[in-house]
MILUMSE-926562 format. One record per residue: x, y, z of N, C-alpha, C in turn. Coordinates in Angstrom, 2 decimals. Atoms other than C-alpha are relative to their C-alpha. Layout:
N
      n_xx      n_yy      n_zz     ca_xx     ca_yy     ca_zz      c_xx      c_yy      c_zz
         X         Y         Z         X         Y         Z         X         Y         Z
...
This chain:
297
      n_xx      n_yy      n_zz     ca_xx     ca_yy     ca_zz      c_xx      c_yy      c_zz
     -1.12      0.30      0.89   -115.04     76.83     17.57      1.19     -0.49      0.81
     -0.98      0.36     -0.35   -111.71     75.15     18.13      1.07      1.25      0.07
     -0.99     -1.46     -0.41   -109.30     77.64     20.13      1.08     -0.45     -1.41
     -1.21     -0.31      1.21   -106.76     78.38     16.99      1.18      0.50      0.54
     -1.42     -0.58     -0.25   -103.33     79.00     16.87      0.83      0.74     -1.06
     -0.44     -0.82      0.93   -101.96     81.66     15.00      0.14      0.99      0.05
      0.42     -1.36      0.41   -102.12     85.14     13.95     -0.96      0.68     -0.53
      1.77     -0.66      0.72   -105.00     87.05     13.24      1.03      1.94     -0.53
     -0.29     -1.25      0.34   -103.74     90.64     11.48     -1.33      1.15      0.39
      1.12     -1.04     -0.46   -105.99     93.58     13.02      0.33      1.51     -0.52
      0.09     -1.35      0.26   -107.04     96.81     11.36     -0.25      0.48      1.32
      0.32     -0.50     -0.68   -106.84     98.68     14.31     -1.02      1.25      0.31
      0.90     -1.56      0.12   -109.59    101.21     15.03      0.31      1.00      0.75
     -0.16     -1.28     -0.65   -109.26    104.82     16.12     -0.45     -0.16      1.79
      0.72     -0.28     -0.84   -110.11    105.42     19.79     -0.03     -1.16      0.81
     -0.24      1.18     -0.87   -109.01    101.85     21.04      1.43     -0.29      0.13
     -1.78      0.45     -0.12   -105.84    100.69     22.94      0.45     -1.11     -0.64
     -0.67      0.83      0.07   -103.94     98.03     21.99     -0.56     -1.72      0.98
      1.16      1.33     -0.90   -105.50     95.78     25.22     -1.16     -0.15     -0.41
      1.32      0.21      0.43   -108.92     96.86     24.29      0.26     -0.98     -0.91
      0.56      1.17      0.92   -108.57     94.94     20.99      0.44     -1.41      0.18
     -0.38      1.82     -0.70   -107.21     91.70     23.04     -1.19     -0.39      0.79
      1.58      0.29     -0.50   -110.16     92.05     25.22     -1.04     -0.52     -0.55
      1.15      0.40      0.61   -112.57     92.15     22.85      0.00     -1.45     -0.75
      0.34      1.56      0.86   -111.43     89.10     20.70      0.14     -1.07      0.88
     -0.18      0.81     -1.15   -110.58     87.13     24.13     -1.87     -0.90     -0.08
      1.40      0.95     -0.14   -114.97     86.09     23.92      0.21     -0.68     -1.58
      0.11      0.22      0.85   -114.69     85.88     20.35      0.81     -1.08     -0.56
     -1.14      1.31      0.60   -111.83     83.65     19.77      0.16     -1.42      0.90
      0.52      0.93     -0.63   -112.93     81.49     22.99      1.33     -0.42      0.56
     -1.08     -0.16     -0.47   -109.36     82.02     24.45      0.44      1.07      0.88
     -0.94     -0.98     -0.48   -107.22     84.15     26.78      1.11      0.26     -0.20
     -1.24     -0.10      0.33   -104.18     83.30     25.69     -0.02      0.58     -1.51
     -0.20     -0.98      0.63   -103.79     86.16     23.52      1.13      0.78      0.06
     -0.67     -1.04      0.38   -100.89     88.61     22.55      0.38      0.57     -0.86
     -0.32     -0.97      0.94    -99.83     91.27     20.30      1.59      0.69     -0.28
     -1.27     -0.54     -0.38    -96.86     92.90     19.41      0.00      1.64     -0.76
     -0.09     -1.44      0.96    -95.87     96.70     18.45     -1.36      0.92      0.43
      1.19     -0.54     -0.74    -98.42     98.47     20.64     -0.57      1.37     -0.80
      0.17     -1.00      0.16   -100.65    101.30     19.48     -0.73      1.06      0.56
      0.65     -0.75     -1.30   -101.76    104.34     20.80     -1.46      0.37     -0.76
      1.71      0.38      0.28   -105.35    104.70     20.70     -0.10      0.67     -0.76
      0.25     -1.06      1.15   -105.48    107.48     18.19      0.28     -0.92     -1.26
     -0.40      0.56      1.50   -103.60    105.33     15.63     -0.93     -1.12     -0.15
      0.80      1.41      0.33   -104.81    102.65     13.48      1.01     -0.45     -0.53
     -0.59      0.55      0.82   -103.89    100.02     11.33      0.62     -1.47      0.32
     -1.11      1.42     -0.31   -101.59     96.81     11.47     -0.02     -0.30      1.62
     -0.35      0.35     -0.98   -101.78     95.41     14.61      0.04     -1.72      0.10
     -0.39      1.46      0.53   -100.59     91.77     14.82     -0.46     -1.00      1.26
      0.81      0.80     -0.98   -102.79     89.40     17.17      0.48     -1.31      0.13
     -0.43      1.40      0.46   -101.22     86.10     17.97     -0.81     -1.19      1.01
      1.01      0.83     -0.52   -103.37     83.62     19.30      0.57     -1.19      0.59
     -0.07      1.46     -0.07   -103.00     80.41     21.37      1.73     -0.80      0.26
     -1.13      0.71      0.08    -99.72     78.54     20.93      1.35      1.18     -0.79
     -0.25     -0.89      0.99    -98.79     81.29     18.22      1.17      1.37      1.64
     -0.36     -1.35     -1.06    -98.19     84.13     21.69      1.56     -0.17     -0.29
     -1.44      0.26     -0.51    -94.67     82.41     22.28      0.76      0.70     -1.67
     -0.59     -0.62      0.95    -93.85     83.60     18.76      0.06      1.44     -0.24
     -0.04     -1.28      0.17    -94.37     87.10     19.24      1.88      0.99      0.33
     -1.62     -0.90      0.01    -90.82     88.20     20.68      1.33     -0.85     -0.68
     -1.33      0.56      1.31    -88.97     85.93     18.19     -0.18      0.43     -1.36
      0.26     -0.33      1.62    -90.23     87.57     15.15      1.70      1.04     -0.16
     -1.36     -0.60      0.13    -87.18     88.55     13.20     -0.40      1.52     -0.51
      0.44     -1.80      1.12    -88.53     91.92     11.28     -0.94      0.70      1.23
      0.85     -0.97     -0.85    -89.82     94.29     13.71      0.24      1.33     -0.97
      0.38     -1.09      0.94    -89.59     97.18     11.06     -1.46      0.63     -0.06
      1.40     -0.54      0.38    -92.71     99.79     10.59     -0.09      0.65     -0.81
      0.76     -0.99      0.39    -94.68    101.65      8.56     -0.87      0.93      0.01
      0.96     -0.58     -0.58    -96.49    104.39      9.25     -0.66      1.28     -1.41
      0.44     -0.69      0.69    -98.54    106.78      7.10     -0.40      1.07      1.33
      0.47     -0.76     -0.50    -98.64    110.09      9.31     -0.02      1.52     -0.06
      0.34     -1.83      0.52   -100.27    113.50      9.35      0.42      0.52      0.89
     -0.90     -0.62     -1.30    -98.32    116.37     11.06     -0.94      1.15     -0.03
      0.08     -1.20      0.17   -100.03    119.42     12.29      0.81      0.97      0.55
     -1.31     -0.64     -0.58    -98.30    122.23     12.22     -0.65      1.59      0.90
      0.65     -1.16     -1.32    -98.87    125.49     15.05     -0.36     -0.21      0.69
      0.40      0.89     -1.12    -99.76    123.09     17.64      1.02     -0.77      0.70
     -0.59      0.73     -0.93    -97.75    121.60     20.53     -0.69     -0.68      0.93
      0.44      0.88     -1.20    -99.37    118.83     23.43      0.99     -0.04      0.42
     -0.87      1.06     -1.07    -98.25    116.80     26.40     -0.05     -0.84     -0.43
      0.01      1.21      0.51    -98.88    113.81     24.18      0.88     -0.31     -1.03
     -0.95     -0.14      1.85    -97.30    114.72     20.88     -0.72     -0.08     -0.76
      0.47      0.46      0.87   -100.67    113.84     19.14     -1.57      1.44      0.25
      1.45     -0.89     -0.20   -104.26    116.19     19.06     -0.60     -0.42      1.51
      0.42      0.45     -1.10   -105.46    114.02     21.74      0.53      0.73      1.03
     -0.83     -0.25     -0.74   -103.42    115.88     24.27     -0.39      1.35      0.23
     -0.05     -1.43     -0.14   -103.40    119.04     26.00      0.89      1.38     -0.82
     -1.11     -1.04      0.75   -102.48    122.38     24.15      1.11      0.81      0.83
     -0.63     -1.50     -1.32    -99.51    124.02     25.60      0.55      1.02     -0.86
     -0.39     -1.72      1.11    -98.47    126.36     22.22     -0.25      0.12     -1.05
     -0.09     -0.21      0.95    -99.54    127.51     19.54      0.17      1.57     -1.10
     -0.87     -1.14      0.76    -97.91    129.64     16.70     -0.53      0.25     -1.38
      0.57      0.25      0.94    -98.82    130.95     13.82      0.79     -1.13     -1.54
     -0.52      1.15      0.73    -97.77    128.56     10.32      0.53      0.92     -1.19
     -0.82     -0.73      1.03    -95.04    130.42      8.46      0.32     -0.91     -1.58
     -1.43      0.61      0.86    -93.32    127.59      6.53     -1.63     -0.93     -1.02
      0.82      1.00      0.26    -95.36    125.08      4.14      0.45     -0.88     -0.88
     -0.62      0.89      0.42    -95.05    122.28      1.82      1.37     -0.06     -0.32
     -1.37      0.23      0.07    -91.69    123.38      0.16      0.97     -0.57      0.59
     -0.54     -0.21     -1.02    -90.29    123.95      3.25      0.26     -1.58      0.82
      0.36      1.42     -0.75    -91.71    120.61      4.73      1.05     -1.29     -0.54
     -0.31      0.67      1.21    -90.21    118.75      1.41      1.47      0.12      0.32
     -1.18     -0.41      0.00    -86.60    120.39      2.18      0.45     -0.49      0.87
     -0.91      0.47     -0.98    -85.85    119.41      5.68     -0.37     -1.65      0.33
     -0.28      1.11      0.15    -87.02    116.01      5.25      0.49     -1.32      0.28
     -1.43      1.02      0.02    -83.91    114.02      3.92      0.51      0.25      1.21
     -0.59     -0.22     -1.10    -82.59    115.11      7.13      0.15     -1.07      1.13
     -0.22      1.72     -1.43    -83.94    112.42      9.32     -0.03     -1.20     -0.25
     -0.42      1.48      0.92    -83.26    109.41      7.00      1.12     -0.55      0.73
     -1.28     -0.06     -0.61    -80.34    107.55      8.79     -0.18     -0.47      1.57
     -0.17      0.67     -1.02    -79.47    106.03     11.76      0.09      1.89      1.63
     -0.26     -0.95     -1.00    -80.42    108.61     15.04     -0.21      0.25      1.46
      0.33      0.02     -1.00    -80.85    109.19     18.71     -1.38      0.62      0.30
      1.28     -0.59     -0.27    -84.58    109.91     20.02     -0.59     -0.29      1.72
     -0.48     -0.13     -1.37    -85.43    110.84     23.43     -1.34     -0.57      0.12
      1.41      0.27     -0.45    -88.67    108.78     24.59     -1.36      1.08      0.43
      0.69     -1.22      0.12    -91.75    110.79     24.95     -0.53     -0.41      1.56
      0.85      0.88     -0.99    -93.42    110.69     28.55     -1.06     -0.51      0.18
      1.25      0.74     -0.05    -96.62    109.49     27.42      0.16     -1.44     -0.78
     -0.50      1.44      0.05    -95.34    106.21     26.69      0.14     -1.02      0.46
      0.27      0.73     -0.81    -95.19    103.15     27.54      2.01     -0.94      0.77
     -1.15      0.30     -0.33    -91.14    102.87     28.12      0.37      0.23      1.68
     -0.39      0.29     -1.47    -90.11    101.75     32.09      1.18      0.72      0.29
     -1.37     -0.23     -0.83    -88.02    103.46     34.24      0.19     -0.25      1.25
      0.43      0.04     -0.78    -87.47    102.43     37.25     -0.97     -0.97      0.42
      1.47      0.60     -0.23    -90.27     99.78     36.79     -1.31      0.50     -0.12
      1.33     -0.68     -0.09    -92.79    102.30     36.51     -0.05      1.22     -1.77
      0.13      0.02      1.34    -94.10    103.06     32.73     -0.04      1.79      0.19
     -0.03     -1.85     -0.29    -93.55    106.94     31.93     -1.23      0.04     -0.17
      1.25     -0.84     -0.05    -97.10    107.58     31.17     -0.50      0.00      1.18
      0.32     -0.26     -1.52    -97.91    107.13     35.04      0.56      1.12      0.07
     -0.44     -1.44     -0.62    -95.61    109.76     35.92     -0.40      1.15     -1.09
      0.62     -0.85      1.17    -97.03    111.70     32.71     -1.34      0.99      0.55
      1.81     -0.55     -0.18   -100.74    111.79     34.21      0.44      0.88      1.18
      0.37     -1.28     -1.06    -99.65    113.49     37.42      0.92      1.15      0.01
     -0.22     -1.03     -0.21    -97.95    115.46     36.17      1.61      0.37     -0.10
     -1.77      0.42     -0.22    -93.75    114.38     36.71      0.41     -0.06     -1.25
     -0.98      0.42      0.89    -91.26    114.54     34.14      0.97     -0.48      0.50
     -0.30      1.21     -0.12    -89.04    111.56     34.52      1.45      0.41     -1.00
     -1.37     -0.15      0.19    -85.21    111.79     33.48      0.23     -1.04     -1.17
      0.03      0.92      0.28    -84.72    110.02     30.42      1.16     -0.30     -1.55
     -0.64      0.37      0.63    -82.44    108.52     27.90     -0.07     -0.27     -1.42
      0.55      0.40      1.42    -82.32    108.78     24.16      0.57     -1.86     -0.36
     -0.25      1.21      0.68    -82.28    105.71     22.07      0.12     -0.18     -1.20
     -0.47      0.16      1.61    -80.61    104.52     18.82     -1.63     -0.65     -0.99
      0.96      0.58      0.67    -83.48    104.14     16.19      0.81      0.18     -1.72
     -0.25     -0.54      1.48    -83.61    104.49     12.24     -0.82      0.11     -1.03
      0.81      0.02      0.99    -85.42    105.78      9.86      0.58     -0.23     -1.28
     -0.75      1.02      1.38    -84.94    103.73      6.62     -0.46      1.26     -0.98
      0.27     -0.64      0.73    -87.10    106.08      4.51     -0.95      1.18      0.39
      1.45     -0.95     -0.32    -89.66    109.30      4.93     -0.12      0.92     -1.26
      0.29     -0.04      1.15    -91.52    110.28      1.82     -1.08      1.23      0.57
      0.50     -1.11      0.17    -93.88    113.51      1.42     -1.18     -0.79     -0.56
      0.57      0.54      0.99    -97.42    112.41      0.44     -1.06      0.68     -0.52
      0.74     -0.83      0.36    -99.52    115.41      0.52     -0.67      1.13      1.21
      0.23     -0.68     -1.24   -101.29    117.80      2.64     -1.76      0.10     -0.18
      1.37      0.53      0.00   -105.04    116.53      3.56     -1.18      1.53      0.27
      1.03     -1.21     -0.42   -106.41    120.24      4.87      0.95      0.85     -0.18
     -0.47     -0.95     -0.05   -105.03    123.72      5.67      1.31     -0.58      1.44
     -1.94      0.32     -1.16   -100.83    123.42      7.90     -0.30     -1.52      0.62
     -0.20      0.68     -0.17   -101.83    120.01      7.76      1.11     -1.20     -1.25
     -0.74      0.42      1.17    -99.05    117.50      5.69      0.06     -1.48      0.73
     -0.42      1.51     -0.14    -98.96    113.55      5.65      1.17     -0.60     -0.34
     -1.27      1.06      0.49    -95.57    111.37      5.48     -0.38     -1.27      0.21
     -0.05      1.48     -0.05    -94.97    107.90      4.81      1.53     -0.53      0.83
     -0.90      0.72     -0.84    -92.58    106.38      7.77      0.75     -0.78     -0.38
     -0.02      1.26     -0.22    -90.33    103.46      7.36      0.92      0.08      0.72
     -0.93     -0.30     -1.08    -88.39    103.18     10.66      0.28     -1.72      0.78
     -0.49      1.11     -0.33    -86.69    100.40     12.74     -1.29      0.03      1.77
      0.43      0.19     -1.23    -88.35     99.20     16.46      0.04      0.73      0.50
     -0.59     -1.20     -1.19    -88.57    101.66     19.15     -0.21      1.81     -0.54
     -0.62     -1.53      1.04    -88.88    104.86     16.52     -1.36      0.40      0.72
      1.28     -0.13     -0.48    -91.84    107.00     18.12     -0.21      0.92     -1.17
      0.66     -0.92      1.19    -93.72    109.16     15.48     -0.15      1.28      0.47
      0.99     -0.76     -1.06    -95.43    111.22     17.79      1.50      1.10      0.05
     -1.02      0.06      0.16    -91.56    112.34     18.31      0.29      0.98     -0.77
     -0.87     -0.48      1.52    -90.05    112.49     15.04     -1.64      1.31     -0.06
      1.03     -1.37      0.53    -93.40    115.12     14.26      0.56      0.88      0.25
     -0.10     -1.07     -0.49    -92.19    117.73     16.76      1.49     -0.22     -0.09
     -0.48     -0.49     -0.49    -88.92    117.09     16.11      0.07      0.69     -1.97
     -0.02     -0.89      1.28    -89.50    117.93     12.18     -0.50      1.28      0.03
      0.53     -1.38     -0.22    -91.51    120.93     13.42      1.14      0.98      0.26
     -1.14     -0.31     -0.39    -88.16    121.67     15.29      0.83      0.67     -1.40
     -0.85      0.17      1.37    -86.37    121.49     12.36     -0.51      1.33     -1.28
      0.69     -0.96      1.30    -89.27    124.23     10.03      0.24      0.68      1.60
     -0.46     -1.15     -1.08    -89.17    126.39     13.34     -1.37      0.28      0.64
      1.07     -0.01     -0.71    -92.81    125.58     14.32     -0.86     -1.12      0.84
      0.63      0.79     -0.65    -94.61    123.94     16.79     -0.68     -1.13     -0.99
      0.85      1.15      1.03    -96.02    120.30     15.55     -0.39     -0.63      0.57
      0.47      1.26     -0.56    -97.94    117.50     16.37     -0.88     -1.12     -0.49
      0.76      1.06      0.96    -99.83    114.66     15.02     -1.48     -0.02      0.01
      1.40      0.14     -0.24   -103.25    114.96     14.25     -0.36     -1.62     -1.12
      0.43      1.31      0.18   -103.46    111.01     12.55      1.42     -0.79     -0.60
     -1.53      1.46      0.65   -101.04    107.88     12.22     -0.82     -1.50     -0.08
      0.53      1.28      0.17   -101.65    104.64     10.55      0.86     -1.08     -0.21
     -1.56      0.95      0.38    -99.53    101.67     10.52     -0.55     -0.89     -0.57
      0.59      0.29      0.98    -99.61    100.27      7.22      1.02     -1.53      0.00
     -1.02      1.29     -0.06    -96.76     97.63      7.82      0.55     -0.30      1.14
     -0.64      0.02     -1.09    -95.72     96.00     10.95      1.07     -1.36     -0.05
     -0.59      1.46      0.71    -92.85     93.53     10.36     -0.26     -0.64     -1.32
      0.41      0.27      0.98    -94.21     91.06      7.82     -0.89     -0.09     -0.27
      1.55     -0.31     -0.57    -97.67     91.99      8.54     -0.61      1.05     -0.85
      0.27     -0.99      1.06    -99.13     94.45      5.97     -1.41     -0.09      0.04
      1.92     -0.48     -0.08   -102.77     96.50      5.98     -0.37     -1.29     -0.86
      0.90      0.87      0.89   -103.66     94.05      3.07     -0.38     -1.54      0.70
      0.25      1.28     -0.97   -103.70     90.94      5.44     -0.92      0.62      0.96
      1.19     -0.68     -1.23   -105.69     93.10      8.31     -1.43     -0.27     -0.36
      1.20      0.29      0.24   -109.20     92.63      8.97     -0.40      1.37      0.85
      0.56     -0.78     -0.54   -111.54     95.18     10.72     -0.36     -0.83      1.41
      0.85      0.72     -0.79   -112.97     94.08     14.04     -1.51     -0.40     -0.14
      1.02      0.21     -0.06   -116.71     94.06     13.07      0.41     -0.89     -0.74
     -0.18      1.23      0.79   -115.63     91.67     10.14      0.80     -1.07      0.79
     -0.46      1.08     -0.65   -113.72     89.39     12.49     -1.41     -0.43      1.08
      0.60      0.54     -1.10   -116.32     89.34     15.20     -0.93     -0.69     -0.57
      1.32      0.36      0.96   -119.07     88.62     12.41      0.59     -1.27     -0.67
     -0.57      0.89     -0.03   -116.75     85.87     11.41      0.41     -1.34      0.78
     -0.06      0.58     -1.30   -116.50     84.42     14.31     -1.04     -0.83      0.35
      1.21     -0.41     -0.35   -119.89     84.83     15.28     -0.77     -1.15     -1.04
      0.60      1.13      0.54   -120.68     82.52     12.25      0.95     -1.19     -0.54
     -0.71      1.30     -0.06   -118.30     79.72     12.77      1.03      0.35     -1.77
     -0.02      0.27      1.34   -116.38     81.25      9.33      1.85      0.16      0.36
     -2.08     -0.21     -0.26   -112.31     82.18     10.95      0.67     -0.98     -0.15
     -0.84      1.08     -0.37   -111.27     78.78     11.05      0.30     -0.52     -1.50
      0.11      0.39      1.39   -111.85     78.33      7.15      0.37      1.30     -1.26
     -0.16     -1.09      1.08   -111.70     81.81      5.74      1.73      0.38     -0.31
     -1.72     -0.56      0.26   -107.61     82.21      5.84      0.15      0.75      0.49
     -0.89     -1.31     -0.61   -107.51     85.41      8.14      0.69     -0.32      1.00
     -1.05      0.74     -1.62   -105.98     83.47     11.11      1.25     -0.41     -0.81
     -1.07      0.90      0.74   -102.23     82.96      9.46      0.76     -0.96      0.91
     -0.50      1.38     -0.38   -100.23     79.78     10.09      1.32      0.49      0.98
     -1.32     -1.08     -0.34    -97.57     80.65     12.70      1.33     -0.15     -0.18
     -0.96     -0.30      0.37    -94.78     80.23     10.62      0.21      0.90     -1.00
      0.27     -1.23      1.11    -96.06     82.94      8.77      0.99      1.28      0.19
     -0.89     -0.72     -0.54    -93.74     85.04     11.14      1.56     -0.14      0.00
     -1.63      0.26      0.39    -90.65     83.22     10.45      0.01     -0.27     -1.96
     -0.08      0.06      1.57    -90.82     83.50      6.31      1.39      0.66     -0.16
     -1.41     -0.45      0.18    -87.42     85.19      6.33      1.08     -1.33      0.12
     -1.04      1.06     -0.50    -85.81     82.17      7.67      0.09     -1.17     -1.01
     -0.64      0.87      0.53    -84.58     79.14      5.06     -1.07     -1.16      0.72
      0.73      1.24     -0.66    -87.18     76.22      5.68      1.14     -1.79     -0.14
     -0.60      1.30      0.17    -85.75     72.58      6.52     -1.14     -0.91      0.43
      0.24      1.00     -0.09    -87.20     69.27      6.21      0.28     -1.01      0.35
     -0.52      1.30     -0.72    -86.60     66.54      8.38     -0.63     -1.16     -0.05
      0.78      1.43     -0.28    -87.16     62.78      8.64     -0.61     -0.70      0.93
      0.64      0.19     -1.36    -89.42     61.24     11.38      1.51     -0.58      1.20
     -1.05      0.57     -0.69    -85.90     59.89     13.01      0.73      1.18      1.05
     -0.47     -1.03     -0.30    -84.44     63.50     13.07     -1.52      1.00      1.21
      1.04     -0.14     -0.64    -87.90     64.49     14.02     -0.05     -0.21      1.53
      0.20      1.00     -0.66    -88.20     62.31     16.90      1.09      0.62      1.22
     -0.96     -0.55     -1.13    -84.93     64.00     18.72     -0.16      1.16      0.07
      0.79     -1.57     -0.45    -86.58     67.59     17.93     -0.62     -0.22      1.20
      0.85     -0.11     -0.73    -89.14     66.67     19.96      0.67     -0.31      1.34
     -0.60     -0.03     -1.90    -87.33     65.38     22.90      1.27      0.51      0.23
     -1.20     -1.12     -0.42    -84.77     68.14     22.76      1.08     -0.47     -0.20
     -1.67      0.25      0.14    -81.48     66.16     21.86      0.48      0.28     -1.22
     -0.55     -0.76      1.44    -79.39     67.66     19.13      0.39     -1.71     -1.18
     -0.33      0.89      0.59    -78.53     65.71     16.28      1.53      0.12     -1.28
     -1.60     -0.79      0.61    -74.68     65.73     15.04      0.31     -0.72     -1.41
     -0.58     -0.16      1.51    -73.17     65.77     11.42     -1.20      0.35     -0.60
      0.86     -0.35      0.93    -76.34     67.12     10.28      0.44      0.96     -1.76
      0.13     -0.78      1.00    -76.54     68.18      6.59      0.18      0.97     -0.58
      0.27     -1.23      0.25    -76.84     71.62      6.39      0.62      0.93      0.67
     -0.53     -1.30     -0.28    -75.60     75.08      6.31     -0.47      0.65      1.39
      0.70     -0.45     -1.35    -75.37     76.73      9.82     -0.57      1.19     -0.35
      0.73     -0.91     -0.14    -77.99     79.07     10.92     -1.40     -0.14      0.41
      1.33      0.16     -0.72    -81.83     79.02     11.95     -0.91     -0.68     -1.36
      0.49      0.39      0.86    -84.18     77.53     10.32     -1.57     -0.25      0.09
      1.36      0.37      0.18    -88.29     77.04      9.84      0.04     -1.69      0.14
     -0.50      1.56      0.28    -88.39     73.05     10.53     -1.53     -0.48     -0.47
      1.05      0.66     -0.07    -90.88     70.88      8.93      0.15     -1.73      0.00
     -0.42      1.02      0.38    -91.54     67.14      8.94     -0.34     -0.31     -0.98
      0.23      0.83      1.37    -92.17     64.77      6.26     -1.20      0.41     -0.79
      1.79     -0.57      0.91    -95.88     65.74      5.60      0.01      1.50      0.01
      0.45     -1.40      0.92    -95.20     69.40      5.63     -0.37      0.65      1.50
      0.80     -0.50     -1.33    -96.48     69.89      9.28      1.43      1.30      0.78
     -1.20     -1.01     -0.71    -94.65     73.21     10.89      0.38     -0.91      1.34
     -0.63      1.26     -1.40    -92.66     71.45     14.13      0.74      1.73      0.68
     -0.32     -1.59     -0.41    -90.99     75.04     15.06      1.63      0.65     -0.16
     -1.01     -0.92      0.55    -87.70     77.13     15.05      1.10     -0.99      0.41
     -1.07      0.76     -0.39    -84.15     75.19     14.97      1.20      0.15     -0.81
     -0.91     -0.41      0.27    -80.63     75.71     14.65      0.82     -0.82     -0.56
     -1.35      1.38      0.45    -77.27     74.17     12.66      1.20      0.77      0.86
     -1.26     -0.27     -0.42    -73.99     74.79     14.25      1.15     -0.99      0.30
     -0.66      1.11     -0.24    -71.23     73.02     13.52     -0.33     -1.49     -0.46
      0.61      1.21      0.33    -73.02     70.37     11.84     -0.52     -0.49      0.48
      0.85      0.11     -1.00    -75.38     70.04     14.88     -1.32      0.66     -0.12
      1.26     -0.46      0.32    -78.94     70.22     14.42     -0.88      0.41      1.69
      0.21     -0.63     -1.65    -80.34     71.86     17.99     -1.34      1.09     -0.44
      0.90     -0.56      0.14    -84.05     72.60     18.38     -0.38      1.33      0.78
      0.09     -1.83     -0.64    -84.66     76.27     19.29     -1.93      0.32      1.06
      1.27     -0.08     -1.16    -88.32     76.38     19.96     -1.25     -0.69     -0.75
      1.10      0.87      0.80    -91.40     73.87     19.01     -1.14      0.99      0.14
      1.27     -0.60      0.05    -94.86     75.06     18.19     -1.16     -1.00     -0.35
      0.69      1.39      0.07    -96.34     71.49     17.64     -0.08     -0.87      1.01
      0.32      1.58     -1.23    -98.13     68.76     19.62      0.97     -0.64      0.08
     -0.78      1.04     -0.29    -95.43     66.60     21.23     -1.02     -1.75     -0.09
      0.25      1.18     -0.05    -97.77     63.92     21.34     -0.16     -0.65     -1.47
């Protein structure tokens, strides 16, 4: 097949990193140039956003980095991870339960500080805390402004186990917020499953599985079936403009074009037939191309 350029949406599976599932579609998609954004940890699933080809360079311009997460907390359990996966270092017995769970809540709605976890993949120093995690070092470290937009109650799947629904800004760790809601009921917590149901503008219902992509693949069907999206699928927030092959013509070889038309601000550019050309700015009545994603030739 013809290397593609785009986005592929990935149900992530349990029990794989984030690289693993670049690895694996690296034979399948008949490319290397692969990246992802919004990493997950191997326990979780769900949304993971694959950008393929020409598409990569669009990964740290996406405007919505927002998540969703659907996750289960257990409660009488503490790790070194924050999640089951992890070593036990306490457990207590489980005084408090749903009410309780339901009450303190509203609490962490709101704009708040959260202190990185050390099994993470945040640098200090150049060197990612989960290195100093495995042998053992705790690492000096700095909270960071996050926000949780919403957290909803959605049931409780077994015995002192209870699921929430996330919606938090970039940077928010789950794993985290669990122990520090445990904090908060007065018992040890930790995550025994997280799924991310929305990543940006990326939503489970666009995701595929990996066996259905590779089996896709596998019979010449990705390039026709619609799961690879177009990569201005990532700028849909942005105001599309249409240009004429003239205006066109100075996109491409980078010179701005003055008294332009239109209201300042960014914009989706297309030309005449509709073809995406890539991201570009007004200012001042100056049309100034930001970043192409189309053949110059």
């Amino acid at each position: 097949m013809q290397t593609p350029n785009g986005i592929l949406p990935v149900d992530k599976p349990a029990g794989w990193t984030s690289f693993d599932v670049l690895a694996k579609l690296r034979g399948a998609l008949g490319t290397r140039k692969l990246g992802h954004s919004g990493t997950l940890d191997p326990m979780a699933t769900g949304v993971l956003a694959v950008f393929i080809g020409k598409a990569t360079s669009a990964a740290d311009r996406q405007l919505d980095h927002d998540k969703t997460y659907e996750a289960t907390l257990r409660l009488g359990l503490r790790t070194d991870t924050g999640d089951v996966t992890g070593t036990t270092l306490e457990t207590a017995p489980v005084t408090v339960g749903e009410a309780e769970l339901r009450a303190v809540l509203p609490q962490f709605r709101g704009d708040r500080m959260q202190l990185p976890p050390m099994y993470s993949a945040v640098k200090i120093n150049g060197q990612p805390l989960y290195k100093a995690a495995r042998k053992g070092q705790t690492v000096e470290r700095t909270p960071r402004p996050i926000t949780i937009y919403d957290i909803e109650y959605l049931g409780s799947p077994a015995p002192d186990e209870y699921t929430v629904r996330v919606a938090c800004s970039k940077g928010t760790y789950i794993r985290v917020l669990a122990e520090e809601i445990g904090d908060a009921l007065g018992v040890p917590a930790t995550l025994s499953a997280l799924r991310r149901t929305q990543a940006g503008v990326f939503s489970l219902a666009q995701c595929h599985t990996l066996p259905e992509i590779l089996a896709a693949a596998e019979n010449g069907e990705l390039e026709t079936n619609g799961w690879i999206l177009p990569i201005e699928s990532v700028f849909t927030p942005l105001p599309a403009l249409h240009v004429n092959s003239g205006v066109k013509a100075h996109l491409l070889n980078g010179c701005p074009t003055s008294h332009y038309a239109a209201a300042d601000g960014r914009y989706r550019t297309y030309d005449e037939t509709g073809a995406f050309l890539g991201l570009a700015s007004v200012e001042d009545g100056v049309l100034k191309v930001e970043k192409l994603f189309c053949e110059r030739g």
